[in-house]
C-alpha positions as CSV (number, residue, x, y, z in Angstrom):
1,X,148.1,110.1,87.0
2,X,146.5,109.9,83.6
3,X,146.7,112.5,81.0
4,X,143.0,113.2,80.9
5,X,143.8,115.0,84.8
6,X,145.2,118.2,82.6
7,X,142.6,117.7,80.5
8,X,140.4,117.9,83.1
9,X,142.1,120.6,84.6
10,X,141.8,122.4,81.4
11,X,138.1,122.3,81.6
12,X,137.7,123.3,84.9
13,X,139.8,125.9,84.4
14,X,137.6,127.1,81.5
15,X,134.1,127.2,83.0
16,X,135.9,129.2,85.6
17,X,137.2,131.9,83.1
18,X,133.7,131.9,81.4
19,X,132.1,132.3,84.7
20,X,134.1,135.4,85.6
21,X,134.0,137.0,81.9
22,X,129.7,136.7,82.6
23,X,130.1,138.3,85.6
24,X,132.7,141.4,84.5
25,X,130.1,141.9,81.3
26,X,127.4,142.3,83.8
27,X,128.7,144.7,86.2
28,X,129.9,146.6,83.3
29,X,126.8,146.5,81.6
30,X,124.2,145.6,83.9
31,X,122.4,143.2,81.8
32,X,120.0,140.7,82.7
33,X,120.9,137.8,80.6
34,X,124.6,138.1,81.8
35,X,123.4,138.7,85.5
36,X,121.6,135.1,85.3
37,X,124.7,133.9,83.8
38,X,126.8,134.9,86.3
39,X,124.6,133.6,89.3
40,X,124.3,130.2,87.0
41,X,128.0,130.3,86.9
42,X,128.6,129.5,90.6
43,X,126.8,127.1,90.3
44,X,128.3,125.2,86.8
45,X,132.2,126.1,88.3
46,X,131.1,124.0,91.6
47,X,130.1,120.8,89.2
48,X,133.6,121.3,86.8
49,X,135.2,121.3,90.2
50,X,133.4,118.4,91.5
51,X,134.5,116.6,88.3
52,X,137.7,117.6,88.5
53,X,137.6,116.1,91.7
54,X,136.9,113.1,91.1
55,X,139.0,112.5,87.8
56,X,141.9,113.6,90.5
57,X,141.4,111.8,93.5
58,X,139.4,108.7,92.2
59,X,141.7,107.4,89.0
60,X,139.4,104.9,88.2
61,X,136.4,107.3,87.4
62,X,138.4,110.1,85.4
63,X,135.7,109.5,82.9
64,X,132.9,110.5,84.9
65,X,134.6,113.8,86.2
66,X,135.4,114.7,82.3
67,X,131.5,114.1,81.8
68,X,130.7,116.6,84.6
69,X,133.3,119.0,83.6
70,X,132.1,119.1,79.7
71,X,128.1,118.9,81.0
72,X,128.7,122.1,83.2
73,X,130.8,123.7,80.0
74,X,127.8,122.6,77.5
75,X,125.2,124.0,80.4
76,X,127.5,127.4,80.5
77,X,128.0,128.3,77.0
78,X,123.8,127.3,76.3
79,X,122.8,130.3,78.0
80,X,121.0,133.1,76.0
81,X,122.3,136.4,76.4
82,X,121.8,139.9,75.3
83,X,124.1,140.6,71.8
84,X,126.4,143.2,73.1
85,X,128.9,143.0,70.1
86,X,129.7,145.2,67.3
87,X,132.9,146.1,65.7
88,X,135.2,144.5,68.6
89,X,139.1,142.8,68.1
90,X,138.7,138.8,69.4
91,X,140.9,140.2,72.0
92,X,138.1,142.1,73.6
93,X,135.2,139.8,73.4
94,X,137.4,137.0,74.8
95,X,138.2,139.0,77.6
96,X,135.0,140.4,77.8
97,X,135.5,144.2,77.4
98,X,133.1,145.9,77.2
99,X,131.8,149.6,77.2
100,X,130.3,150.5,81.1
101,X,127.2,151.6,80.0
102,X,124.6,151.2,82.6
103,X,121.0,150.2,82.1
104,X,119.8,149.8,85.6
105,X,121.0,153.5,86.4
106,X,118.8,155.8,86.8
């Protein structure tokens, strides 16, 4: 097993986290930019785990599961979202706290 497996890992472990910080903003907020990048989310977590998949079980393709892993993070973090923002520590944006405030309540 190669070192690029944690690396891979790593990644895959990343789009995850960034997939569920999208979807705590939303159901905190109820934004529509972070609802789409929630649902879009599922979908980039399955390709980093199909990458990591493949740098895994097939060693002689590790590069082609690092390319899938690093397209999904690209495809992730390229989503435009609504600035939510202001005055907060890098604590709290990187977990992704964030005032509830509603806007779909009525």
């Amino acid at each position: 097993m190669s070192y690029l497996v944690y690396i891979a890992a790593f990644g895959t472990a990343a789009v995850i986290f960034l997939w569920l910080r999208d979807a705590r903003i939303f159901f905190r907020t109820g934004l529509p930019g972070y609802r789409k990048a929630a649902y879009w989310g599922v979908a980039y977590g399955a390709l980093a785990s199909l990458g990591f998949q493949i740098a895994w079980f097939m060693q002689d393709y590790e590069i082609l599961g690092l390319g899938l892993i690093l397209g999904a993070i690209y495809l992730q973090t390229n989503r435009k979202k609504e600035d939510i923002w202001k005055n907060e520590e890098t604590l709290d944006r990187f977990l992704g706290s964030v005032p509830i405030n509603r806007t779909n309540k009525k």
